[in-house]
PDB file of N, H, CA, C and O in Angstrom:
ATOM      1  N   UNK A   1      98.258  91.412  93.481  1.00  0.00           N
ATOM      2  CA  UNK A   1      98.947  92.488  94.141  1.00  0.00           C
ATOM      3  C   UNK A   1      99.765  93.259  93.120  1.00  0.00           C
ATOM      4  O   UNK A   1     100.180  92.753  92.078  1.00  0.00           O
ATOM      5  N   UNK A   2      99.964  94.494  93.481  1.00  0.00           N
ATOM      6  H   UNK A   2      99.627  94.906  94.328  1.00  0.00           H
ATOM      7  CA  UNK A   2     100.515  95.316  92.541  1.00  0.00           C
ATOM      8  C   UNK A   2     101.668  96.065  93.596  1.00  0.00           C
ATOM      9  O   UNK A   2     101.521  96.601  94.695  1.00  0.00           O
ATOM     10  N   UNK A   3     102.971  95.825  92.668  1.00  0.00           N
ATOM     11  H   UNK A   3     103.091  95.390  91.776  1.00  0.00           H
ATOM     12  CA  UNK A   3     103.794  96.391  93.985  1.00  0.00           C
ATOM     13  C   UNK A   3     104.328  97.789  93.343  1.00  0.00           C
ATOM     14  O   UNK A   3     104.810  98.099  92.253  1.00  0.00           O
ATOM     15  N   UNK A   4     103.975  98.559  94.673  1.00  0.00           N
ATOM     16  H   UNK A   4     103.584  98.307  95.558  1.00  0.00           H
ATOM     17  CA  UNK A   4     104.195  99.903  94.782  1.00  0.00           C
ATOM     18  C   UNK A   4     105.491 100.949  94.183  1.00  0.00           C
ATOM     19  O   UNK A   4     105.516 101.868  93.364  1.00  0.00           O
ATOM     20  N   UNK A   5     106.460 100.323  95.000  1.00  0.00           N
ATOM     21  H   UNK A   5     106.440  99.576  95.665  1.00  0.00           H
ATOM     22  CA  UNK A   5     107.463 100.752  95.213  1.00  0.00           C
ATOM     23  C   UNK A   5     109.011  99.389  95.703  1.00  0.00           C
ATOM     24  O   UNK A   5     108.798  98.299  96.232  1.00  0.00           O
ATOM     25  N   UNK A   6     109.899  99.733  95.458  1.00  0.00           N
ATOM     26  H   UNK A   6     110.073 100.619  95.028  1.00  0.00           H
ATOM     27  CA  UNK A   6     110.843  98.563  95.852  1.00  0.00           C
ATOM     28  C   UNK A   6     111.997  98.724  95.730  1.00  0.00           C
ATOM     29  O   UNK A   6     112.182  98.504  94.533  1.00  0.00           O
ATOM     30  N   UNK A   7     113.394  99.088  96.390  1.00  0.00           N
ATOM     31  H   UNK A   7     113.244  99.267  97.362  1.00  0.00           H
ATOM     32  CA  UNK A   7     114.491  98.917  96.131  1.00  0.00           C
ATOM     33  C   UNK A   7     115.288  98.103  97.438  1.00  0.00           C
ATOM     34  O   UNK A   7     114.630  97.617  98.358  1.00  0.00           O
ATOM     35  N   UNK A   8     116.390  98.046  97.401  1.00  0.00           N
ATOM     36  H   UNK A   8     116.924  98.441  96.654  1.00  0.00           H
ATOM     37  CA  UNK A   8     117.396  96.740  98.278  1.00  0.00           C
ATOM     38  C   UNK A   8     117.200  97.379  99.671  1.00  0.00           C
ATOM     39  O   UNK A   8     118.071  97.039 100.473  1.00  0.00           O
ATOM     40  N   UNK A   9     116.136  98.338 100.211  1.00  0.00           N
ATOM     41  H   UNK A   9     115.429  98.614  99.560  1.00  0.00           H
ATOM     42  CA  UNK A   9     116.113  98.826 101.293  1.00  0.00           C
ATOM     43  C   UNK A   9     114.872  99.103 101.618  1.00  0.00           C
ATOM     44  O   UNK A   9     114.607  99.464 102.764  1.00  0.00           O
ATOM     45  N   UNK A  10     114.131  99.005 100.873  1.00  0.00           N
ATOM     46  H   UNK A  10     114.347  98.712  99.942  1.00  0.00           H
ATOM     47  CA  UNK A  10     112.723  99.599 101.298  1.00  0.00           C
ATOM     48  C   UNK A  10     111.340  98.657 100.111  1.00  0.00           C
ATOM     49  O   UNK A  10     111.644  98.458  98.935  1.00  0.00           O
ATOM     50  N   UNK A  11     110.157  98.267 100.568  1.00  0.00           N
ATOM     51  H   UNK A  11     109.911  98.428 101.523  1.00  0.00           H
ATOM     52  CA  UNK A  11     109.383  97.267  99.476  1.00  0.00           C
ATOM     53  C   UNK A  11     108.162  97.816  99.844  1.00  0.00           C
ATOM     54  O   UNK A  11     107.863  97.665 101.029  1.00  0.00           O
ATOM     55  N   UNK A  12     107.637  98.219  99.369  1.00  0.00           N
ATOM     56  H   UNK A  12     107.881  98.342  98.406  1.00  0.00           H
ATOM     57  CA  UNK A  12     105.934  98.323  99.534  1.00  0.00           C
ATOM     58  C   UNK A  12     104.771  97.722  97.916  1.00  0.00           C
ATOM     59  O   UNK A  12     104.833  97.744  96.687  1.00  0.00           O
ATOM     60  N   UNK A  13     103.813  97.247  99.033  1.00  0.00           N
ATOM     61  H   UNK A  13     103.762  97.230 100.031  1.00  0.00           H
ATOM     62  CA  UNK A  13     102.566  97.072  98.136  1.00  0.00           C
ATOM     63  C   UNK A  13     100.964  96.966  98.668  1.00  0.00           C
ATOM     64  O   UNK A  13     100.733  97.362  99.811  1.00  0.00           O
ATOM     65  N   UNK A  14     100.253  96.623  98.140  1.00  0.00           N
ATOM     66  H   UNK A  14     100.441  96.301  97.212  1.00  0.00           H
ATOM     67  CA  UNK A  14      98.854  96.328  98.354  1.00  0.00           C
ATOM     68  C   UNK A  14      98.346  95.234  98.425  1.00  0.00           C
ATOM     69  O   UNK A  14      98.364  94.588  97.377  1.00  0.00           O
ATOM     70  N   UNK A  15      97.762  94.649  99.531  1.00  0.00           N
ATOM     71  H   UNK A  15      97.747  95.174 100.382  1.00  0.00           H
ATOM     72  CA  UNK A  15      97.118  93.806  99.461  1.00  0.00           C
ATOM     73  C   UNK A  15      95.337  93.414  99.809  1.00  0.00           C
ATOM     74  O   UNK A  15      95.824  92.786 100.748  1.00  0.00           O
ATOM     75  N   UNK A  16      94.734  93.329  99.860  1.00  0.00           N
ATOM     76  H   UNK A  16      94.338  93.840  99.097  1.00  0.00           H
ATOM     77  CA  UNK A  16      93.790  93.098 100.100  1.00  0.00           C
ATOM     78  C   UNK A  16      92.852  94.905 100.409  1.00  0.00           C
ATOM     79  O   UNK A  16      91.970  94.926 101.267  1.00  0.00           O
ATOM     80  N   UNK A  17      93.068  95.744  99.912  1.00  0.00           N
ATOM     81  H   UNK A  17      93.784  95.727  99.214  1.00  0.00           H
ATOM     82  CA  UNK A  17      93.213  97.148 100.373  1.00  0.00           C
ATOM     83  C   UNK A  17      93.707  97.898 101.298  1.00  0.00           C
ATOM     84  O   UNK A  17      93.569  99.032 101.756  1.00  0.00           O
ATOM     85  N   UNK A  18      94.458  96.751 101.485  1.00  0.00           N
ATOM     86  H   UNK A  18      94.570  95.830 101.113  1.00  0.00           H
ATOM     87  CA  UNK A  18      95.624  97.678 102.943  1.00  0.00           C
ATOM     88  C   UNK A  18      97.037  97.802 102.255  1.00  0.00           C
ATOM     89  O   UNK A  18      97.526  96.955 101.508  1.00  0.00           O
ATOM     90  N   UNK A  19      97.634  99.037 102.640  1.00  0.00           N
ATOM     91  H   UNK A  19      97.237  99.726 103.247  1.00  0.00           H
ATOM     92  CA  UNK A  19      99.481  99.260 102.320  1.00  0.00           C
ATOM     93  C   UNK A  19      99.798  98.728 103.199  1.00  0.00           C
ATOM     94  O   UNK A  19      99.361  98.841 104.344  1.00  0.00           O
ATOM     95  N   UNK A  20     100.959  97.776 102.643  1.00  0.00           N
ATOM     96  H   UNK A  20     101.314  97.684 101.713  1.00  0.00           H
ATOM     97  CA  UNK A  20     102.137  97.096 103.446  1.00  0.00           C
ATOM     98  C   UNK A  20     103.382  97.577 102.696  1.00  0.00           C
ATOM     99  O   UNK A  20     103.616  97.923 101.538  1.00  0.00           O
ATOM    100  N   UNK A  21     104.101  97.456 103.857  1.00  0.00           N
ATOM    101  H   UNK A  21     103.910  97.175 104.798  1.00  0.00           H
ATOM    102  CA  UNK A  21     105.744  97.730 103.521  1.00  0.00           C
ATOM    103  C   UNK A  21     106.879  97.680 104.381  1.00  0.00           C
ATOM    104  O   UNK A  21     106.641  98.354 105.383  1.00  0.00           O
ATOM    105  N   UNK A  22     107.911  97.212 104.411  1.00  0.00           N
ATOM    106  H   UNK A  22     108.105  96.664 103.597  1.00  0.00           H
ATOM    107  CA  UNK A  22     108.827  96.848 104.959  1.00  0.00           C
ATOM    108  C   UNK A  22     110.205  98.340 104.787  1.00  0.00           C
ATOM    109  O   UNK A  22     110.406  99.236 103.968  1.00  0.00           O
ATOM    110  N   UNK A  23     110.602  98.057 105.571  1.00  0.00           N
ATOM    111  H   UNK A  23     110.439  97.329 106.237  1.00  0.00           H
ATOM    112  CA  UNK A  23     112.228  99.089 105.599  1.00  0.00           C
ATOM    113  C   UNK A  23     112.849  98.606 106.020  1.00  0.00           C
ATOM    114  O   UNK A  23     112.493  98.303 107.159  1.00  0.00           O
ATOM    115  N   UNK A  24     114.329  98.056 105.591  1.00  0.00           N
ATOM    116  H   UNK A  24     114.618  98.302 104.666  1.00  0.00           H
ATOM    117  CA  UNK A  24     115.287  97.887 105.807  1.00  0.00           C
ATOM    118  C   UNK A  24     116.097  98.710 107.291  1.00  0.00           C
ATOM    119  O   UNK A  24     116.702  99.757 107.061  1.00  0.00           O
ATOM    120  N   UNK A  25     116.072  98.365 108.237  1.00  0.00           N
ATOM    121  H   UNK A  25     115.581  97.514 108.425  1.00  0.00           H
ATOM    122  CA  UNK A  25     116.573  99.387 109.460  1.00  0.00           C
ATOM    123  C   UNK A  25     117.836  98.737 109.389  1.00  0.00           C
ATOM    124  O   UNK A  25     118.544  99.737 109.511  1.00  0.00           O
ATOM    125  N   UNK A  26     118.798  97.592 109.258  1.00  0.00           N
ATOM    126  H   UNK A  26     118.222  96.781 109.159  1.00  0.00           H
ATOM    127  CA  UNK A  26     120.255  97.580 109.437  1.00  0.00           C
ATOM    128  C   UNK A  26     120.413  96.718 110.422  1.00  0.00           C
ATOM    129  O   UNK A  26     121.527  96.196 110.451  1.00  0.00           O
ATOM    130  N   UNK A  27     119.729  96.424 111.168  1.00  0.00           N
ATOM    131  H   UNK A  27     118.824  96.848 111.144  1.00  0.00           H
ATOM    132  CA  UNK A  27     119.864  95.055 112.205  1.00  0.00           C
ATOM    133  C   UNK A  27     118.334  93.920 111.619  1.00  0.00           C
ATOM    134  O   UNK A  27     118.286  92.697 111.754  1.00  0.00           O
ATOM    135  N   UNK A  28     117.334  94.741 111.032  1.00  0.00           N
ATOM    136  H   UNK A  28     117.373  95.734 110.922  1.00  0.00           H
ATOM    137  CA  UNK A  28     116.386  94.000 110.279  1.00  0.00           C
ATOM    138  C   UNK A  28     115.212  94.610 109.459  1.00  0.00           C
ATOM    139  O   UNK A  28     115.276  95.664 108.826  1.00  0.00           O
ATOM    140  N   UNK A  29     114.331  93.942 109.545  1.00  0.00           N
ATOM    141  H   UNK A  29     114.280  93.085 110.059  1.00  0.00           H
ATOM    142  CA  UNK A  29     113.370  94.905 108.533  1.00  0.00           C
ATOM    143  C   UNK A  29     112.155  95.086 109.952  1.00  0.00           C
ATOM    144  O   UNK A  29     111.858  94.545 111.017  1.00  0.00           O
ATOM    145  N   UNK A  30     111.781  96.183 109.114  1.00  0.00           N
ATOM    146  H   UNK A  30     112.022  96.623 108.249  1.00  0.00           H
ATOM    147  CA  UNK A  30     110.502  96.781 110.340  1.00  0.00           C
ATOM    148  C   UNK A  30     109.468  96.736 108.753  1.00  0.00           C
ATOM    149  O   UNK A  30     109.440  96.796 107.524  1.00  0.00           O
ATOM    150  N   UNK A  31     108.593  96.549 110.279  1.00  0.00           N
ATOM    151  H   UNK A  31     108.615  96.500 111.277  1.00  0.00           H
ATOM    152  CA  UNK A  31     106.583  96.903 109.089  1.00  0.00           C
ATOM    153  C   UNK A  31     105.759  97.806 109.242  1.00  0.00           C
ATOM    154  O   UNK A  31     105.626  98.429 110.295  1.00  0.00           O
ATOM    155  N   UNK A  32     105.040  98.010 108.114  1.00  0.00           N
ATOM    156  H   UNK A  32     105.147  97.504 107.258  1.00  0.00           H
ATOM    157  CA  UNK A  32     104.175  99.063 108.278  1.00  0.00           C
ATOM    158  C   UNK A  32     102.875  98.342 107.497  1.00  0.00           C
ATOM    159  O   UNK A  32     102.718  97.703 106.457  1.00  0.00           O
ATOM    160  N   UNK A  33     102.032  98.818 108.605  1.00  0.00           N
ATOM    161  H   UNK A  33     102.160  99.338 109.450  1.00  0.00           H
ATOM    162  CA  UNK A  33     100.617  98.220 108.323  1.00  0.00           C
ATOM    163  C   UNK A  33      99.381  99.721 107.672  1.00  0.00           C
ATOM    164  O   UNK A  33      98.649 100.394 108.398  1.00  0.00           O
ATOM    165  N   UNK A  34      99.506  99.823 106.426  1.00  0.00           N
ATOM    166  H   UNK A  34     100.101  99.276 105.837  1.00  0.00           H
ATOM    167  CA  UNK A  34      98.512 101.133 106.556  1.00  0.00           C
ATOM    168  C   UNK A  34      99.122 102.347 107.119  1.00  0.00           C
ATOM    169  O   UNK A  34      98.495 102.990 107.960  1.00  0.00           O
ATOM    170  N   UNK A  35     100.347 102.736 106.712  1.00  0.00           N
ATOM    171  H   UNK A  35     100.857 102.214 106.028  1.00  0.00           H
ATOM    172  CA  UNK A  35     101.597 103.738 106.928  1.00  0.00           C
ATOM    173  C   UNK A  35     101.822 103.538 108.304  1.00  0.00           C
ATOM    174  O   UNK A  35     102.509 104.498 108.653  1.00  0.00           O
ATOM    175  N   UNK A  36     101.618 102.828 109.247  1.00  0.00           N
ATOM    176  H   UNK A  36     101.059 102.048 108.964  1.00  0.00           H
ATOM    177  CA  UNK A  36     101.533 102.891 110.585  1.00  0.00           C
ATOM    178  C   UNK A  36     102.617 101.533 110.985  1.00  0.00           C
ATOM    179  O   UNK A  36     102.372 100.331 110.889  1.00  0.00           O
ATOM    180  N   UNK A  37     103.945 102.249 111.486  1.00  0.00           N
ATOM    181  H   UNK A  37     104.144 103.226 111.564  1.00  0.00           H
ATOM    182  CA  UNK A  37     104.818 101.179 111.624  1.00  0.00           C
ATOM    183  C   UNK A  37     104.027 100.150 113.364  1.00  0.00           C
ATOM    184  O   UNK A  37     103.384 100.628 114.299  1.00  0.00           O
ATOM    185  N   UNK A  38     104.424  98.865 113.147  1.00  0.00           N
ATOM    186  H   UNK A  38     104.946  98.477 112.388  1.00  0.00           H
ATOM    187  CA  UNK A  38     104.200  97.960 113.640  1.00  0.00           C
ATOM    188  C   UNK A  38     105.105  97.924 114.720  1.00  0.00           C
ATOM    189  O   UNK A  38     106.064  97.253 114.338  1.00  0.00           O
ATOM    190  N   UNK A  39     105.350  98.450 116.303  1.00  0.00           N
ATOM    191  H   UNK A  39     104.571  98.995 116.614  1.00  0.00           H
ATOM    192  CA  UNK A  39     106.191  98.463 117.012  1.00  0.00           C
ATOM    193  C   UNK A  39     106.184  97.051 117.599  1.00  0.00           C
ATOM    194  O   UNK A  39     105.134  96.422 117.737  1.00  0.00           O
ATOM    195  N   UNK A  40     107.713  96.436 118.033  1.00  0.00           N
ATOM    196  H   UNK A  40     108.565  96.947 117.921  1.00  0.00           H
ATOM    197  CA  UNK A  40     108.324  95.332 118.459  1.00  0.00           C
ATOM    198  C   UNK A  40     107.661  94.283 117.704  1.00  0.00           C
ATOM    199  O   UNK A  40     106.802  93.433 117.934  1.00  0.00           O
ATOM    200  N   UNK A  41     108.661  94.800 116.321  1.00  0.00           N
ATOM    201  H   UNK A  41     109.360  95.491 116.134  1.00  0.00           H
ATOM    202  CA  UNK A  41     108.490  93.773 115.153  1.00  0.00           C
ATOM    203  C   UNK A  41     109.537  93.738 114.080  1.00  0.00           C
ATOM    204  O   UNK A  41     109.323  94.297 113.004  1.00  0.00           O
ATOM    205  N   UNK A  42     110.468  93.214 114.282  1.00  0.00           N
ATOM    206  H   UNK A  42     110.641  92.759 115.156  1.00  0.00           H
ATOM    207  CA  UNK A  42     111.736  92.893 113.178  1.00  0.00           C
ATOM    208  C   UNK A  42     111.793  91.862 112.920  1.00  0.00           C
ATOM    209  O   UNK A  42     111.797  90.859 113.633  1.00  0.00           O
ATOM    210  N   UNK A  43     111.856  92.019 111.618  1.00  0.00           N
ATOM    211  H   UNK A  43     111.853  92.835 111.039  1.00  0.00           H
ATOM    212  CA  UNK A  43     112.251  90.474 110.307  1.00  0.00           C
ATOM    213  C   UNK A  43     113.533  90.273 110.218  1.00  0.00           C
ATOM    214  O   UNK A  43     114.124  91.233 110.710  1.00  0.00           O
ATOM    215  N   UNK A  44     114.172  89.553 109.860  1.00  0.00           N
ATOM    216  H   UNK A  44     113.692  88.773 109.460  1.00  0.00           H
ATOM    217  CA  UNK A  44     115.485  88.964 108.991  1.00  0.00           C
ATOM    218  C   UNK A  44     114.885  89.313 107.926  1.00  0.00           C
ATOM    219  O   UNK A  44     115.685  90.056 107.357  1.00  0.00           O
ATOM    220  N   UNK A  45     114.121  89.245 107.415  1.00  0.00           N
ATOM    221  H   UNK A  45     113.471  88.642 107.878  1.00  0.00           H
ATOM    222  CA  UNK A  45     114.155  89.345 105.452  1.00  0.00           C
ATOM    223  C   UNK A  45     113.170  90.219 105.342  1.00  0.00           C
ATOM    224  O   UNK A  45     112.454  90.389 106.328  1.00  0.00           O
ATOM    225  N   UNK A  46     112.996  90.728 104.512  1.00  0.00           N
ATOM    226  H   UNK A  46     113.579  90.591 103.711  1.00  0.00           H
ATOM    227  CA  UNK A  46     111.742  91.136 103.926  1.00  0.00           C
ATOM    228  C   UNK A  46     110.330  90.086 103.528  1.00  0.00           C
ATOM    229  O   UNK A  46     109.123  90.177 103.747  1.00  0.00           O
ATOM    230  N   UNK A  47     111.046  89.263 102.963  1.00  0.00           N
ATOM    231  H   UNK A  47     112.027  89.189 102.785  1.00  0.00           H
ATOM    232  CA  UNK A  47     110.024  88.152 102.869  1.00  0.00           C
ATOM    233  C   UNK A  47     109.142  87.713 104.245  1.00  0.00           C
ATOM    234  O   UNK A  47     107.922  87.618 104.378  1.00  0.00           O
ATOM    235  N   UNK A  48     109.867  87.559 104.891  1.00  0.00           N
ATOM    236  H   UNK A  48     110.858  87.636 104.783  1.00  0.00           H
ATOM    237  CA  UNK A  48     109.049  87.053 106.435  1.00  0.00           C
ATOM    238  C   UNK A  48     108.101  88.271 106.736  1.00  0.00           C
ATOM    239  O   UNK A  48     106.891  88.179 106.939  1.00  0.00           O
ATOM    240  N   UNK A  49     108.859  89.447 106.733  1.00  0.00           N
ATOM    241  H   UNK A  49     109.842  89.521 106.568  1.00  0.00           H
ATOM    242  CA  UNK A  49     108.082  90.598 107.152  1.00  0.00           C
ATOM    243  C   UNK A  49     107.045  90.938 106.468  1.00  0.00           C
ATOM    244  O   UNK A  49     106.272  91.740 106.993  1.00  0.00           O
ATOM    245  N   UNK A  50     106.755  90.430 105.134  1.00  0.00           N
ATOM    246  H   UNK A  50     107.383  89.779 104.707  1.00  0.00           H
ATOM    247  CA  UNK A  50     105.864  90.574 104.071  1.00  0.00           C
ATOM    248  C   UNK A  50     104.569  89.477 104.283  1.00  0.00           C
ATOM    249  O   UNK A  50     103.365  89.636 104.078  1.00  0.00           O
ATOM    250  N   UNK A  51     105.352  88.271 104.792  1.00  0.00           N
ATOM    251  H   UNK A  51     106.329  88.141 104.959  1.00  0.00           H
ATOM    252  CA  UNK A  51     104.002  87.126 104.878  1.00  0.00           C
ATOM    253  C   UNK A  51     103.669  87.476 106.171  1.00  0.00           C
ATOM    254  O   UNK A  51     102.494  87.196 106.408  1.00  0.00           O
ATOM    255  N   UNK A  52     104.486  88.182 107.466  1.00  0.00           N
ATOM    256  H   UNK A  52     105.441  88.410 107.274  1.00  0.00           H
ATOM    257  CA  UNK A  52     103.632  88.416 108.831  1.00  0.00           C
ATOM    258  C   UNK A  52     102.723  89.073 108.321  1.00  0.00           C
ATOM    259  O   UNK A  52     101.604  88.564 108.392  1.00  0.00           O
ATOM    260  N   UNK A  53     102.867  90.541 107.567  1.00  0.00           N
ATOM    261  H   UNK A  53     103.776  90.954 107.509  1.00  0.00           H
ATOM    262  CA  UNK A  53     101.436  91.744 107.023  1.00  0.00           C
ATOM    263  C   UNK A  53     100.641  90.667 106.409  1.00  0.00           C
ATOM    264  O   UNK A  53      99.812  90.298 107.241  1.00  0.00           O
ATOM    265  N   UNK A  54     100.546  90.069 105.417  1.00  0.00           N
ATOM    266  H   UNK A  54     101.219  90.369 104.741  1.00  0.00           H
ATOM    267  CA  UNK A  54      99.803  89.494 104.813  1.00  0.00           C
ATOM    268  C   UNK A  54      99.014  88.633 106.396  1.00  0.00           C
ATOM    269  O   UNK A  54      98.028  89.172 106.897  1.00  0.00           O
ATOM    270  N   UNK A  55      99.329  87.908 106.742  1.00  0.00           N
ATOM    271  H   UNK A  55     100.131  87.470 106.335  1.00  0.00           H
ATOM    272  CA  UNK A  55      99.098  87.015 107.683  1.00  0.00           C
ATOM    273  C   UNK A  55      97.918  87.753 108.867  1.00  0.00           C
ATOM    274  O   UNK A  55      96.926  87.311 109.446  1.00  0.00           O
ATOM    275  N   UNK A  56      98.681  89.187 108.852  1.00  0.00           N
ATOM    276  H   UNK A  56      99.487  89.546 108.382  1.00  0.00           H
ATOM    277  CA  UNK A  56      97.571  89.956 110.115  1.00  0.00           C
ATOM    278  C   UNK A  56      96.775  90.232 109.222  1.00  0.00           C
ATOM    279  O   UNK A  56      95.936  89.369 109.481  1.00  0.00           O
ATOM    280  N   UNK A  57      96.296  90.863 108.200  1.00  0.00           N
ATOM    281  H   UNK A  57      96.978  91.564 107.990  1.00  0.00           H
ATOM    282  CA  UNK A  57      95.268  91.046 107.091  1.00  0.00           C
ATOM    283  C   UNK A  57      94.396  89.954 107.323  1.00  0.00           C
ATOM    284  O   UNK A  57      93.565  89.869 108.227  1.00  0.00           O
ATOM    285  N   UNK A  58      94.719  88.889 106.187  1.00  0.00           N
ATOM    286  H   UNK A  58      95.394  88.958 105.453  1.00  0.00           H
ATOM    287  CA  UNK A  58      93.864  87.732 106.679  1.00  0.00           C
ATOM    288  C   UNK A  58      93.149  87.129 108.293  1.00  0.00           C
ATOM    289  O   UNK A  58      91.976  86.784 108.437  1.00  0.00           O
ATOM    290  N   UNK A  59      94.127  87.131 109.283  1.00  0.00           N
ATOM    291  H   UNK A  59      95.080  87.411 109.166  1.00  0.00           H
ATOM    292  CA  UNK A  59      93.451  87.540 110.449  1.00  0.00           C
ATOM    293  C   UNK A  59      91.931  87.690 110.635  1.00  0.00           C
ATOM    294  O   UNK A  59      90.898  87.056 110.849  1.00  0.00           O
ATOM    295  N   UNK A  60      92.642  89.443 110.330  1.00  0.00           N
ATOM    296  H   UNK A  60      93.481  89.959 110.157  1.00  0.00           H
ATOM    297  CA  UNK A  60      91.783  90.280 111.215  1.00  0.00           C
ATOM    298  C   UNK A  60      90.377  90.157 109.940  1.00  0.00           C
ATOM    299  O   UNK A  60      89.263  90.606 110.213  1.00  0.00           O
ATOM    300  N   UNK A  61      90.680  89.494 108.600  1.00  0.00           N
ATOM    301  H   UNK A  61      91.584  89.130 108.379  1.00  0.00           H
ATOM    302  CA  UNK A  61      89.430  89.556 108.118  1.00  0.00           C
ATOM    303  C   UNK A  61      88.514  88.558 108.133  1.00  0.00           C
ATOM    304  O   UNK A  61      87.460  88.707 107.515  1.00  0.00           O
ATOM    305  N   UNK A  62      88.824  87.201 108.960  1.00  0.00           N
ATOM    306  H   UNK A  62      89.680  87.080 109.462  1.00  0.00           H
ATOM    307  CA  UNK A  62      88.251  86.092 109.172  1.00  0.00           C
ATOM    308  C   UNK A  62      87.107  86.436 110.868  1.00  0.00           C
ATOM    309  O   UNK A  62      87.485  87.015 111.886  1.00  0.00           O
ATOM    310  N   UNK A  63      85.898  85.907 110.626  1.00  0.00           N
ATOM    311  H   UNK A  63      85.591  85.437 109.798  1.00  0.00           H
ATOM    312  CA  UNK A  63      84.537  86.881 111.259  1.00  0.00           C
ATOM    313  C   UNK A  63      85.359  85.953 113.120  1.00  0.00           C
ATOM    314  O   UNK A  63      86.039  84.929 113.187  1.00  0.00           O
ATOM    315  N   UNK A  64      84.857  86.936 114.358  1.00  0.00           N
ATOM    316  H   UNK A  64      84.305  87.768 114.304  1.00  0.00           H
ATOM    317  CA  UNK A  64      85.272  86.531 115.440  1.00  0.00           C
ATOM    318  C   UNK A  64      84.754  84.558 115.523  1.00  0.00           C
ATOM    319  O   UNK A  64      85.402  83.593 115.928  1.00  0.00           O
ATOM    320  N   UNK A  65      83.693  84.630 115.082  1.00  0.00           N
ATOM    321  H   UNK A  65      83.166  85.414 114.753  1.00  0.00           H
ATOM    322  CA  UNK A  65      82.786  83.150 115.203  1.00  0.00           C
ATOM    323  C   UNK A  65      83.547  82.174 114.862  1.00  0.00           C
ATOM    324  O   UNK A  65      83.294  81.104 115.415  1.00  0.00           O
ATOM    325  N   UNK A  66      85.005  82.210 113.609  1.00  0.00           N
ATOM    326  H   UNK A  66      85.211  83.079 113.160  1.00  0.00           H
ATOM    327  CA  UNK A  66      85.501  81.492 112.572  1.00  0.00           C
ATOM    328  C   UNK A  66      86.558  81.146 113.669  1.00  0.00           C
ATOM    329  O   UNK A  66      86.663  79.936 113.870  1.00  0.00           O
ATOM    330  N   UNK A  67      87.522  82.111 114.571  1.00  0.00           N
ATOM    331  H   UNK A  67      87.437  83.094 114.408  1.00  0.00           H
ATOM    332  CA  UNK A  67      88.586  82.104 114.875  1.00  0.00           C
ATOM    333  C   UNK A  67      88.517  80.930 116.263  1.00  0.00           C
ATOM    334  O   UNK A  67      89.542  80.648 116.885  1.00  0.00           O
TER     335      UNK A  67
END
């Protein structure tokens, strides 16, 4: 992974060919999946909010048969 962008409020990067990134909103962090924020979804950290994106990626790339 190669990270994008990053300061104490805002983190983005790439993973698997999708943009992920987090924002700091002030009660928690919100996500964005592919510039497309993720509604009724707040982190405590960035970190958590970073392994949920990662987590739906992998998901959605494992075949319906596997799941």
């Amino acid at each position: 992974m190669h990270t994008l962008h990053e300061t104490d409020e805002f983190w983005s990067d790439s993973y698997r060919g999708h943009t992920i990134a987090t924002l700091n909103h002030g009660d928690g962090w919100l996500v964005y999946l592919d510039h497309v924020l993720q509604h009724n979804k707040l982190f405590v950290t960035a970190e958590a909010a970073a392994a949920w994106l990662r987590r739906q990626i992998d998901t959605a790339a494992v075949p319906n048969e596997a799941r």
